[in-house]
N, C-alpha and C positions, 0 to 999 in steps of 0.2 A: 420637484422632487430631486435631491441632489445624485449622480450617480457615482458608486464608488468605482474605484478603480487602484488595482494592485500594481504597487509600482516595483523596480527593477529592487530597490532599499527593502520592500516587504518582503519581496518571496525569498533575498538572502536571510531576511532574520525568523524568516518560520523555520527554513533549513535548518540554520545555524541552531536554532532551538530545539529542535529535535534531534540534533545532529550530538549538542551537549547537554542534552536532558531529556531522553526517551524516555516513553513513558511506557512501552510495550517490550523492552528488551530484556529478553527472561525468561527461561525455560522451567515451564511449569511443575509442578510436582504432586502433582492432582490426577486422578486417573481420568479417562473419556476424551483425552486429545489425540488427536489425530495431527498427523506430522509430515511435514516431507523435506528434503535438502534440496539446497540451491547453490550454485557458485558459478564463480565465472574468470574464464580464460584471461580476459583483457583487465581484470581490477583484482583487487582482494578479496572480493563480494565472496563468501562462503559462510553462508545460513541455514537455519535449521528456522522453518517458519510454523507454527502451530494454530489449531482451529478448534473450538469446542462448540458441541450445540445442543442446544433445548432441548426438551420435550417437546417442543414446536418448532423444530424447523429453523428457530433463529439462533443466532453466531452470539452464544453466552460471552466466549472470551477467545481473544486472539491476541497471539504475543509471538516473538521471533526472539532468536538468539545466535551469537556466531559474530566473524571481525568483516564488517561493510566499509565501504567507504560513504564523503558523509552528504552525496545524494544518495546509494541505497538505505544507508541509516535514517535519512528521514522521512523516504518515500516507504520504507518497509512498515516503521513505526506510525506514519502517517494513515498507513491503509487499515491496519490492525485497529485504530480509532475508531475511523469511519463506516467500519461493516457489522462493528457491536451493535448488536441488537436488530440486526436486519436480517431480514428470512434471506433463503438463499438467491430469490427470482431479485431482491431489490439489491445485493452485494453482487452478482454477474450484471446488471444496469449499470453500477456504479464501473466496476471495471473497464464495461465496454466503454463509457463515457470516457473514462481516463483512456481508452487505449488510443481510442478515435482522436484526442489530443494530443496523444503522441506522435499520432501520424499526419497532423496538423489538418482535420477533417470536421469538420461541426459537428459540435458537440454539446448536450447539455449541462452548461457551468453549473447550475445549481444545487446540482449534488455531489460535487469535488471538496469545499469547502476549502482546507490548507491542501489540499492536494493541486490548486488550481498553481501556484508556487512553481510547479515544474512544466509549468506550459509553454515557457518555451525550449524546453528540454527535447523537444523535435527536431530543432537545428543545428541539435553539435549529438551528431551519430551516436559521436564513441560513448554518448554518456547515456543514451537510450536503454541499455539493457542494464546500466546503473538505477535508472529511475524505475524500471519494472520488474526487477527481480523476486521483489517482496508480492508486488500483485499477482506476478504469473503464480507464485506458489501457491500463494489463496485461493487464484481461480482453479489452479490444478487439483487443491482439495475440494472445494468444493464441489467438482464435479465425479472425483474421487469417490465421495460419501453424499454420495443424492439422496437426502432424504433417510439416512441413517441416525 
């Protein structure tokens, strides 16, 4: 069975993809989101990340807005992806995965998908709170609105 492997060429062009064609950047105009701001000292990173959720618990839509640079732009857009349609207990999993990869700690791959792209985004500091901006937001609503 062949194993794949994401090479230094792929996780520039998932970036670079998200980077020039989000698909989550857009501030909604729908009532029932929940909101919070982000920004940061060292970049231009200054967002406005948003969260909507079911009747059940799970994350209907998530989208961000605001001027990132273009790891926060794809890591933001990227996260907003990956936590549609997941209850709260499996989108705080997916985070911890990702954080524990930031902190270059074993982690399970499986459930990052294009988020694996910034793994090795551990080793150049200054660009750590570039690649987590858009997450911390999401984790910070969703613990915000537990079950709301």
């Amino acid at each position: 069975m062949p194993t794949f492997e994401l090479t230094p060429a792929m996780m520039r062009e998932i970036i670079m993809d998200h980077y020039s064609s989000p698909r989550h950047k857009i501030s909604p105009d729908g009532e029932g989101y929940f909101s919070t701001h982000s920004s940061s000292v060292n970049c231009i990173d200054d967002i406005d990340v948003y969260l909507k959720f079911d009747g059940e618990g799970k994350v209907e839509d998530a989208c961000w807005n605001g001027t990132a640079c273009a790891i926060s732009t794809a890591s933001s857009d990227i996260i907003c992806d990956l936590v549609l349609g997941k209850t709260e207990e499996e989108a705080h999993y997916l985070i911890d995965q990702y954080h524990k990869m930031m902190r270059e700690e074993p982690y399970d791959s499986s459930v990052l998908e294009e988020a694996l792209a910034f793994m090795n985004t551990g080793k150049q500091a200054a660009r750590i709170h570039c690649a987590t901006i858009g997450w911390d937001a999401i984790e910070q609503l969703l613990k915000e609105h537990h079950h709301e």
